[in-house]
C-alpha positions as CSV (number, residue, x, y, z in Angstrom):
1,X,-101.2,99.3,-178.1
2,X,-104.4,101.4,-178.9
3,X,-105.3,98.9,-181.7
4,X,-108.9,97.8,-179.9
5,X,-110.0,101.5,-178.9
6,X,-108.8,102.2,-182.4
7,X,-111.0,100.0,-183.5
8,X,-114.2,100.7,-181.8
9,X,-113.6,104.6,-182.8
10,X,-112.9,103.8,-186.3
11,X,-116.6,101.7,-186.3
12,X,-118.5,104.6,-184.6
13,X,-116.6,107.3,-187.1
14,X,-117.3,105.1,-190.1
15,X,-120.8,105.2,-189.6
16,X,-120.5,108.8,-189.2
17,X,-119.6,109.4,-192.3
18,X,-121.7,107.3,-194.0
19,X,-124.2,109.3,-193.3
20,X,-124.8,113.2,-195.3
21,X,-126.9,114.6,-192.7
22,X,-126.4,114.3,-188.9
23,X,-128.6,115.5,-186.1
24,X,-128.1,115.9,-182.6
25,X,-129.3,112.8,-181.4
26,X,-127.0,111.4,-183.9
27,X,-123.7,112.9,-182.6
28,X,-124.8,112.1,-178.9
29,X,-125.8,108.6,-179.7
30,X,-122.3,108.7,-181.0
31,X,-120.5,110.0,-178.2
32,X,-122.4,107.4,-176.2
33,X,-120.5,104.6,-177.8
34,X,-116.8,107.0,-177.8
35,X,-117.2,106.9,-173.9
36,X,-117.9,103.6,-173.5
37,X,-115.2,102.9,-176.1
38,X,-112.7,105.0,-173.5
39,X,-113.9,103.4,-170.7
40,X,-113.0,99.8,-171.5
41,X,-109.7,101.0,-172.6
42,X,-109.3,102.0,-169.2
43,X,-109.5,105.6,-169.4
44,X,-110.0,107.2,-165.8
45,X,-113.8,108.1,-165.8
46,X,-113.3,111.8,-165.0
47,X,-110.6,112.3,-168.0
48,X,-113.4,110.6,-170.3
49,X,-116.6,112.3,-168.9
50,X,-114.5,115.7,-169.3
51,X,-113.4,114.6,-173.1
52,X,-116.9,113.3,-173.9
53,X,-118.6,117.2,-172.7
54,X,-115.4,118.9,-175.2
55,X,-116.5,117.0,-177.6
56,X,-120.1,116.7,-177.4
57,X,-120.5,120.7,-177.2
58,X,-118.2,121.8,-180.0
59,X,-120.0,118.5,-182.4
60,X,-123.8,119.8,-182.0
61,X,-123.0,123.4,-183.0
62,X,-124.7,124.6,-186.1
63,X,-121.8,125.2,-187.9
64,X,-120.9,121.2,-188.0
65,X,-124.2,119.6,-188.4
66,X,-125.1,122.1,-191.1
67,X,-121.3,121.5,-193.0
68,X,-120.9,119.7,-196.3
69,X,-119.5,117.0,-194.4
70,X,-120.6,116.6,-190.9
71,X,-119.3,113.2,-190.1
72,X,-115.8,114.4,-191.3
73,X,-116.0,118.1,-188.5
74,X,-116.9,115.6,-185.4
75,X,-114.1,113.0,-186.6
76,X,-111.7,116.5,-186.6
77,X,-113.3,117.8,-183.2
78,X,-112.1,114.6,-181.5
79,X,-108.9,114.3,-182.7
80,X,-108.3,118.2,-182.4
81,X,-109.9,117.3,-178.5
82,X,-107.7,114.0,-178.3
83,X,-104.6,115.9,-179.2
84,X,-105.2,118.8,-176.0
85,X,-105.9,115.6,-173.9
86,X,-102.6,114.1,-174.6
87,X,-100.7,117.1,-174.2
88,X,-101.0,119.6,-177.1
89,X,-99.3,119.9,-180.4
90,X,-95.8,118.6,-180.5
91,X,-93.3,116.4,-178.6
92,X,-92.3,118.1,-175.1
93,X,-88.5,118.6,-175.1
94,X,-86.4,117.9,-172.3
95,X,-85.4,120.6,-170.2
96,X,-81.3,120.7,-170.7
97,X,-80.5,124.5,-171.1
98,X,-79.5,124.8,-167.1
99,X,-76.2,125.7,-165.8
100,X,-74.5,121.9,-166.6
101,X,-74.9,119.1,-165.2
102,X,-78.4,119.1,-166.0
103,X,-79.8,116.3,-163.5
104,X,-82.1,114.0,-164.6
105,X,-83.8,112.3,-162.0
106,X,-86.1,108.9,-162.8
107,X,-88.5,107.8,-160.6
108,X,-91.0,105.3,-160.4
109,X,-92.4,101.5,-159.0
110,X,-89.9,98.6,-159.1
111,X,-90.6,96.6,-162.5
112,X,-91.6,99.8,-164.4
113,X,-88.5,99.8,-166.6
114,X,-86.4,102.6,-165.3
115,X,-83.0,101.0,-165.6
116,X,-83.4,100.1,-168.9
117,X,-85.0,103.6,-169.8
118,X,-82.0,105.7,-167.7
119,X,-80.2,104.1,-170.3
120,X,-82.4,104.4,-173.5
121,X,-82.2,108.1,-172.2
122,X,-78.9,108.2,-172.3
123,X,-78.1,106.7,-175.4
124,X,-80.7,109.0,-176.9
125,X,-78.6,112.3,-175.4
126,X,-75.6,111.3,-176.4
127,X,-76.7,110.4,-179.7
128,X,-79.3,113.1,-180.9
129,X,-78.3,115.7,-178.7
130,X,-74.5,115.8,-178.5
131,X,-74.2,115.7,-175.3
132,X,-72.3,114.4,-172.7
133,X,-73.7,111.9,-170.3
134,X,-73.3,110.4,-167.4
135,X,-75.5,108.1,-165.4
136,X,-75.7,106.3,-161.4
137,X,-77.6,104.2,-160.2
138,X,-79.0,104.9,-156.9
139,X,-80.8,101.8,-156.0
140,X,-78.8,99.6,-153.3
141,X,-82.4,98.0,-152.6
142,X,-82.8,95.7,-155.2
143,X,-79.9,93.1,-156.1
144,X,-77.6,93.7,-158.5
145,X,-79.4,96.9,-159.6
146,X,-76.2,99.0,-159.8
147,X,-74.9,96.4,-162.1
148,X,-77.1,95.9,-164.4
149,X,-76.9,100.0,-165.2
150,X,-73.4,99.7,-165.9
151,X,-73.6,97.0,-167.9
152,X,-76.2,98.5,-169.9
153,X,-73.6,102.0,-170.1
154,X,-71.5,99.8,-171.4
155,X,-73.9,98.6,-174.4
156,X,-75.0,102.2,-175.1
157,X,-71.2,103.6,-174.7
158,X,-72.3,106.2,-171.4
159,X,-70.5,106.4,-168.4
160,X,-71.5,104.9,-165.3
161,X,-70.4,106.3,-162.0
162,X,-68.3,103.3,-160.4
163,X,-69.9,101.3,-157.6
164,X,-69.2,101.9,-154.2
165,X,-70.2,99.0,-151.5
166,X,-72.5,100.4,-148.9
167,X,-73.2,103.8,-149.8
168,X,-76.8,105.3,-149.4
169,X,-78.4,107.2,-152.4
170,X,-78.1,110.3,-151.0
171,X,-74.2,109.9,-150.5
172,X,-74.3,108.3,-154.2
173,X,-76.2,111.2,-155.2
174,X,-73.4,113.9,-154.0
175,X,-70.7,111.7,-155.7
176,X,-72.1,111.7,-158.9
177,X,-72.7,115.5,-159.2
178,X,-69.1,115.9,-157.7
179,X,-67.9,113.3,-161.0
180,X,-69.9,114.9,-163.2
181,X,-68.4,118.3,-162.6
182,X,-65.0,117.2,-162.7
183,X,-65.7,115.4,-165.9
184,X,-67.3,118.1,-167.4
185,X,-70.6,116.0,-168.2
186,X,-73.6,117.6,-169.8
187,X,-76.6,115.6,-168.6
188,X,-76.2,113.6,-165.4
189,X,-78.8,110.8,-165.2
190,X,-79.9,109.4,-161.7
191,X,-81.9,106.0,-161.4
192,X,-83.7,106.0,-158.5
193,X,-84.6,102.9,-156.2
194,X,-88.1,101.4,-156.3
195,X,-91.1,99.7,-154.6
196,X,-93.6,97.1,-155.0
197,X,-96.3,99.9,-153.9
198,X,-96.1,103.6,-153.1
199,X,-95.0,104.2,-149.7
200,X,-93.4,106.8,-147.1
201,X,-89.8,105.6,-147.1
202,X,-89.9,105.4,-150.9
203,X,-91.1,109.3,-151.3
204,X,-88.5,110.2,-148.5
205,X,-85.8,109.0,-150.4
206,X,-86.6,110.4,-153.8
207,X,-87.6,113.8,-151.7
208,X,-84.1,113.6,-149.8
209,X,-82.2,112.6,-153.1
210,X,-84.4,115.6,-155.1
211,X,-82.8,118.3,-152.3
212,X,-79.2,117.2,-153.0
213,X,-79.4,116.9,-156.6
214,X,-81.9,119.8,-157.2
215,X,-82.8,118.0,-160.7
216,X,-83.9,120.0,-164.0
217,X,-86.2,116.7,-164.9
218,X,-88.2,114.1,-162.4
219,X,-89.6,112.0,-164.8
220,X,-92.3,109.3,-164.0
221,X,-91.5,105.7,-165.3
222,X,-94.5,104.0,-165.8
223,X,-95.5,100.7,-167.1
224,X,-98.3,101.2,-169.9
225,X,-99.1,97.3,-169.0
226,X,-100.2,98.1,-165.6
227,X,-103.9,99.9,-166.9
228,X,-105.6,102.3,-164.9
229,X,-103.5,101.6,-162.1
230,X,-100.9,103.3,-163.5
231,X,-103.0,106.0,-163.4
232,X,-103.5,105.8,-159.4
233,X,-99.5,105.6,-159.4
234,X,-99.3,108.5,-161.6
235,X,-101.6,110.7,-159.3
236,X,-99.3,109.3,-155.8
237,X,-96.0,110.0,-157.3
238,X,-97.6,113.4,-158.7
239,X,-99.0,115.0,-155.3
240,X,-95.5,113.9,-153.7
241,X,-93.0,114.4,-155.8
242,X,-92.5,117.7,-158.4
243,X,-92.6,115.8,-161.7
244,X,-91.8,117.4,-165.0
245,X,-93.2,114.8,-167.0
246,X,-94.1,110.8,-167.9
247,X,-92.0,108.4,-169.7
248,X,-94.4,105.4,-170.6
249,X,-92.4,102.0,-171.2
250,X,-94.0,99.1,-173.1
251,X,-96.0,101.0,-175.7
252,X,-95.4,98.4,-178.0
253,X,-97.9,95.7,-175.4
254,X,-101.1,94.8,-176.3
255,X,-102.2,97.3,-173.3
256,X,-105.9,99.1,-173.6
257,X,-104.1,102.3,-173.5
258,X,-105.8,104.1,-171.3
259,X,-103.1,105.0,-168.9
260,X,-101.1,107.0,-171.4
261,X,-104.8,109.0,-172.5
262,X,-105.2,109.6,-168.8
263,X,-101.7,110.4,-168.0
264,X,-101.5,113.8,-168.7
265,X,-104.8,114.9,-167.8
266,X,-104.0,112.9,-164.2
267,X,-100.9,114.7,-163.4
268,X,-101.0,117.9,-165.5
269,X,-97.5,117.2,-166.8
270,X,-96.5,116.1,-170.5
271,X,-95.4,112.6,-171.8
272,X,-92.2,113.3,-173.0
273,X,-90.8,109.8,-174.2
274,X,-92.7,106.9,-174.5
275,X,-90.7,102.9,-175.1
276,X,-91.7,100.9,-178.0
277,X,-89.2,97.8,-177.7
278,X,-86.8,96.0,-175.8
279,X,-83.8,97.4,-178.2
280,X,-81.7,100.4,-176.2
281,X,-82.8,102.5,-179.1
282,X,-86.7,102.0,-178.8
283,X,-87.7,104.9,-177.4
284,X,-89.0,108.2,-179.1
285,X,-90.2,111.2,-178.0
286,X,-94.3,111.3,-177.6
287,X,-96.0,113.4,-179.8
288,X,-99.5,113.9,-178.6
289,X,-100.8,114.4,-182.9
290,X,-99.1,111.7,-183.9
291,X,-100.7,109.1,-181.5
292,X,-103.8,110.7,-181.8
293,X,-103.6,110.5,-185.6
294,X,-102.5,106.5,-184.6
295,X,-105.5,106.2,-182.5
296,X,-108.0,107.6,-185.2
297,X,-106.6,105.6,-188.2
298,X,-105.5,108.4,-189.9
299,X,-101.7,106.9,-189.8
300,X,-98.3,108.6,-188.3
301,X,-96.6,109.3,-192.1
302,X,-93.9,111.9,-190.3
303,X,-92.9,109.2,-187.5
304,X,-92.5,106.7,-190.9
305,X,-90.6,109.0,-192.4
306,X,-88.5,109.4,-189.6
307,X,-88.0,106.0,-188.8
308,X,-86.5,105.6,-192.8
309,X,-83.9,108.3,-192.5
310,X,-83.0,106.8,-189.6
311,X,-82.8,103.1,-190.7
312,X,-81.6,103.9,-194.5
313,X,-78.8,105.2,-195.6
314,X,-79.2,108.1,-197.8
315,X,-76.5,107.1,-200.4
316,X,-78.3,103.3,-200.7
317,X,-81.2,104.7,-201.3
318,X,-80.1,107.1,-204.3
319,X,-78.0,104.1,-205.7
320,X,-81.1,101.6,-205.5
321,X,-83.4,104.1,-207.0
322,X,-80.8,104.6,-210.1
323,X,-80.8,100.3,-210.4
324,X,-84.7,100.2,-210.7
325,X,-85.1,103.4,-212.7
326,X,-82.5,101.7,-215.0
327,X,-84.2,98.5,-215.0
328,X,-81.4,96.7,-212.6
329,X,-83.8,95.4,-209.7
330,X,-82.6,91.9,-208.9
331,X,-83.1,89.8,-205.9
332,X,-80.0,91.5,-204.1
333,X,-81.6,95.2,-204.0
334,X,-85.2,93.3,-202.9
335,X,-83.8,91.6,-200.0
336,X,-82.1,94.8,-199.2
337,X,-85.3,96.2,-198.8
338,X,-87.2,93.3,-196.8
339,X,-84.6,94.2,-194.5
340,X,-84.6,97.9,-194.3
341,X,-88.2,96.9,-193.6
342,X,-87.3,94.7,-191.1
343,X,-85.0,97.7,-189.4
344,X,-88.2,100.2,-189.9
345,X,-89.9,98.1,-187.4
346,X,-91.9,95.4,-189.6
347,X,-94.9,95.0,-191.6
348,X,-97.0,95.3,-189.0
349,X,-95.3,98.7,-187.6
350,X,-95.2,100.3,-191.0
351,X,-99.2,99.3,-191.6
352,X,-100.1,100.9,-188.7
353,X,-98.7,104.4,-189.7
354,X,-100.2,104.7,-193.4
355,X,-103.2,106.4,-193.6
356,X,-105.8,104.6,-194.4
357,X,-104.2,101.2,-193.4
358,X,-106.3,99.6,-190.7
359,X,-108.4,97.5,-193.1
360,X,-105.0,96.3,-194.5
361,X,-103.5,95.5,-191.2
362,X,-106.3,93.9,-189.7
363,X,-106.5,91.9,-193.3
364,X,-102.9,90.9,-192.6
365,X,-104.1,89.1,-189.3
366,X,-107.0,87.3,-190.5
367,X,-104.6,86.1,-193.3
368,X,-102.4,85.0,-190.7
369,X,-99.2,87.2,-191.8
370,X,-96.8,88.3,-189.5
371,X,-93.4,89.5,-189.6
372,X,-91.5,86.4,-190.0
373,X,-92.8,86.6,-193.4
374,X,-89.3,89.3,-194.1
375,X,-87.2,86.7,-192.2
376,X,-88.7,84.0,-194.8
377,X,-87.9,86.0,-197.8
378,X,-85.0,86.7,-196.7
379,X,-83.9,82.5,-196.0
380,X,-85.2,81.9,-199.8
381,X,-82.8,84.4,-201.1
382,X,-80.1,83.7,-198.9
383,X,-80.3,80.3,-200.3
384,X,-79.8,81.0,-203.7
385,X,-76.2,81.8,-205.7
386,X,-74.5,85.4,-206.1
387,X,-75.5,84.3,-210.2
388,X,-78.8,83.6,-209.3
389,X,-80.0,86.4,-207.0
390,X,-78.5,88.8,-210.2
391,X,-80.1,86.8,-212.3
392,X,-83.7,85.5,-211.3
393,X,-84.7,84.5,-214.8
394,X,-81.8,81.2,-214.2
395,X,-84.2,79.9,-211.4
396,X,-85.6,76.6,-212.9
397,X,-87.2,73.9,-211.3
398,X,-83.7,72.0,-210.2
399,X,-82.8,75.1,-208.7
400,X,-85.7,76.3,-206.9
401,X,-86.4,72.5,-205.3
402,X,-82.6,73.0,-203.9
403,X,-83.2,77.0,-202.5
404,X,-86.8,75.8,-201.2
405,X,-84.9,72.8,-199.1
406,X,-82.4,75.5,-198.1
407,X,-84.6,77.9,-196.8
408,X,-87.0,75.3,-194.9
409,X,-89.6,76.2,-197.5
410,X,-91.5,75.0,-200.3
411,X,-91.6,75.6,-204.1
412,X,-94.4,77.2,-204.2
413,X,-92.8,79.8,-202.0
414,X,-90.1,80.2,-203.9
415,X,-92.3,80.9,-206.8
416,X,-94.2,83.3,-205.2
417,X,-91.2,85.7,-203.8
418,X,-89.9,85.3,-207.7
419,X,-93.5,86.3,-209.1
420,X,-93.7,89.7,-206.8
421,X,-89.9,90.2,-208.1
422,X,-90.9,90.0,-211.4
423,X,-94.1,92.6,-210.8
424,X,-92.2,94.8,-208.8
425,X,-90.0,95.0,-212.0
426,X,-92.7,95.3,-214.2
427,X,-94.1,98.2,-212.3
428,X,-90.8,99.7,-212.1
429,X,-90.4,99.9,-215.9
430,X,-94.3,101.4,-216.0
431,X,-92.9,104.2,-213.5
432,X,-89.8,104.4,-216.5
433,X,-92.6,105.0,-218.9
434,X,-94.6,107.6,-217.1
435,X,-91.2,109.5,-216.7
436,X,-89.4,107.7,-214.0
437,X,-89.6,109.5,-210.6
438,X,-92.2,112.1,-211.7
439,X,-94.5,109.3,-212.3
440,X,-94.8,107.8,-209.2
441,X,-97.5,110.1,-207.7
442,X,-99.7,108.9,-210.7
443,X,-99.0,105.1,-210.6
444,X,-99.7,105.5,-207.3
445,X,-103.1,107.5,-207.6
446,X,-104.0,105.4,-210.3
447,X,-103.8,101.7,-208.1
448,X,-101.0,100.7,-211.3
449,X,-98.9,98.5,-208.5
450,X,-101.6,96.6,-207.6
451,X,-99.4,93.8,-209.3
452,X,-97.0,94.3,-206.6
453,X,-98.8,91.3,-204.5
454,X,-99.6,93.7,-202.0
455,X,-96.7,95.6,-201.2
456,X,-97.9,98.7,-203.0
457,X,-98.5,102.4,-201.2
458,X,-101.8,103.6,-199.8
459,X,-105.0,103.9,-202.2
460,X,-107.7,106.1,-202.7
461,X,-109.8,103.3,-201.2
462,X,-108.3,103.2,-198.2
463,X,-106.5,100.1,-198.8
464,X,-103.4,99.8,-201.0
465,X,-102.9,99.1,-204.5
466,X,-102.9,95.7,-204.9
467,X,-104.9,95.5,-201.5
468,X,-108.1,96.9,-202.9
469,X,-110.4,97.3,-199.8
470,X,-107.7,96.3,-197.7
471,X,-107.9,92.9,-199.0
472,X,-105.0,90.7,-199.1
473,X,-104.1,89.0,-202.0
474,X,-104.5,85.1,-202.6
475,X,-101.4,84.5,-203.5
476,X,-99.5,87.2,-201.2
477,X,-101.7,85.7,-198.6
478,X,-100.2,81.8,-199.0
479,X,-97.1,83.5,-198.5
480,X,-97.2,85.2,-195.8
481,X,-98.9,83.0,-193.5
482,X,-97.3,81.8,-190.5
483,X,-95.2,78.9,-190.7
């Protein structure tokens, strides 16, 4: 989402730190380009003419320009100054210590994604909180919007409070706290109706719905996709309505990102979730340092880190780690992990939060690599014989013509996937060497899996091993491009 203003920052920080002195002239000429930068990524113009003065006062002190490394203090002033714009250190947590049911109450414009995010929501309380949830739908405006919540209840495993014909959201409202009390549910979850546009009738019902319910949470819905006007509904909802926070859907989009830089500043309340994906389990909590470390290239290595506990299993991973410290790596344990990889969110996704990565990444896309890449390693192996994926060294010519036609692929392909097999197991046996585990830290220090064919860990360059410069690869490069 915040790939072109990441861009244009990384640029203008670049040449900051390619310089060993800096004047003033040189940080404001700087902050010239940041602004304009946050303006076409459709940043409101007082949020960015209030970050630009923050950062423009703290970068001229004496203290910076007269530092070792200038270029480096103003690159930490504007993330520390990107971080308080966003909201401060840390995810905000939902408010759920009340007297149960806690009421959560979503609210928002027709299209924004509330349905599906009253049930993200829900999924995510049940599942990470322990808790029990219930959710209603209080939108008889729009047609079959009742249904499509309990369907989704169904696909997350929450209740839904049944449907009643004819009854008005207010009336729905009192039913569902009345059910949720004689159910004994933690967190009740209301899905408010929606409009086209902000009007009267829309803020009377949320306001009439809010008195009934007296809700521990109003959270915002809104579309990231929808630019700075999302910031105008942001500031309407806002001066009607007594939000506790935002929930932005679509992060994933190709959106300029300036709503979610403006939202907080806007409405003075915290982004508490934020929607990455159509799954029912895309959604994670927004943490302002996190995206701000996204934003400034420096990579998101705790949200990675997250994302693999959650996507591998911690007994697969101890049992794979003893096959290639004991020199067992065949192609079964590497197309299990092309598809943790593939559960992790992708190439792309997993490029985005190393540190140093963005020369990689944007390599990737000039090469023409995308994610089906992992699907296409995965058809070549899927094609091959239980002897042959535990034995690569069978594959001969006969045999690789016959998984190449099975896979909708060509030799050559074939050839490639077995070659980074091969130096994957050849780096392995180095790491064996070096003292197994221990040694990883210096393999990795030292660029020794540049052999890898580009699937190494981040460099000292900036790049990866094996990506030196953030250069793809010929060979890793034929592979990968789209089909």
């Amino acid at each position: 989402m915040f790939d072109t203003l990441s861009d244009r920052l990384t640029g203008v920080f670049d040449r900051l730190r390619g310089r060993g002195a800096l004047n003033e002239q040189d940080v404001r000429e700087a902050m010239r380009e940041v602004r304009v930068a946050l303006l076409e990524a459709d940043v409101a113009l007082p949020v960015a003419r209030d970050f630009i003065a923050a950062v423009t006062e703290k970068a001229v002190g004496q203290n910076v320009l007269r530092s070792v490394t200038p270029g480096q203090q103003v690159v930490k002033i504007v993330n520390d100054e990107l971080v308080a714009m966003l909201g401060g250190e840390g995810a905000a947590p939902l408010n759920l210590d009340v007297r149960p049911p806690a009421v959560i109450m979503m609210v928002g414009l027709q299209g924004s994604g509330k349905t599906t995010t009253t049930a993200k929501l829900g999924k995510l309380i049940k599942e990470k909180h322990g808790k029990k949830a219930l959710m209603a739908s209080l939108d008889v405006n729009r047609p079959a919007a009742q249904e499509q919540l309990a369907v989704l209840g169904e696909q997350v495993s929450v209740a839904t409070l049944p449907i009643v014909q004819g009854q008005q959201p207010v009336d729905i409202a009192r039913r569902a706290l009345e059910s949720a009390k004689l159910q004994a549910v933690d967190v009740l979850l209301l899905d408010t109706a929606g409009r086209l546009h902000v009007d009267e009738a829309l803020m009377a019902e949320m306001k009439a719905v809010a008195a009934v319910a007296t809700p521990a949470e109003v959270l915002l819905v809104v579309d990231s996709l929808t630019g700075q006007d999302a910031v105008n509904v942001a500031q309407s909802f806002s001066d009607e309505v007594p939000l506790t926070g935002v929930v932005l859907t679509r992060m994933d989009g190709d959106a300029r990102g300036g709503a979610a830089l403006s939202m907080r500043a806007v409405t003075g309340k915290p982004i508490k979730f934020a929607g990455t994906g159509e799954k029912l389990d895309a959604i994670e909590a927004f943490s302002p340092d996190r995206v701000a470390g996204r934003i400034l290239g420096m990579g998101d290595v705790v949200s990675l880190v997250e994302k693999a506990a959650e996507s591998i299993k911690e007994e697969e991973a101890e049992a794979l780690a003893k096959r290639m410290m004991a020199g067992k790596f065949d192609m079964n344990d590497l197309r299990t992990q092309l598809r943790q990889m593939q559960n992790m969110g992708g190439l792309g996704m997993l490029a985005g939060m190393l540190p140093g990565m963005k020369k990689a990444k944007q390599a990737m896309a000039q090469s023409g690599m995308d994610d089906k890449v992992l699907v296409h390693m995965d058809a070549i192996i899927g094609s091959m014989t239980p002897k042959e994926r535990a034995r690569p060294e069978l594959m001969n010519a006969k045999r690789k013509k016959r998984v190449a036609a099975g896979s909708g692929t060509e030799v050559q392909d074939v050839n490639k996937l077995l070659k980074m097999h091969q130096e994957m197991g050849r780096a392995m046996k180095q790491i064996r060497k070096m003292g197994g585990l221990k040694g990883l830290g210096q393999l990795f220090a030292s660029g020794g899996m540049g052999g890898m064919g580009g699937l190494g860990g981040g460099g000292a360059a900036g790049g990866m091993p094996g990506l030196p410069g953030g250069q793809i690869p010929p060979d890793m490069a034929d592979l990968l491009k789209k089909k």
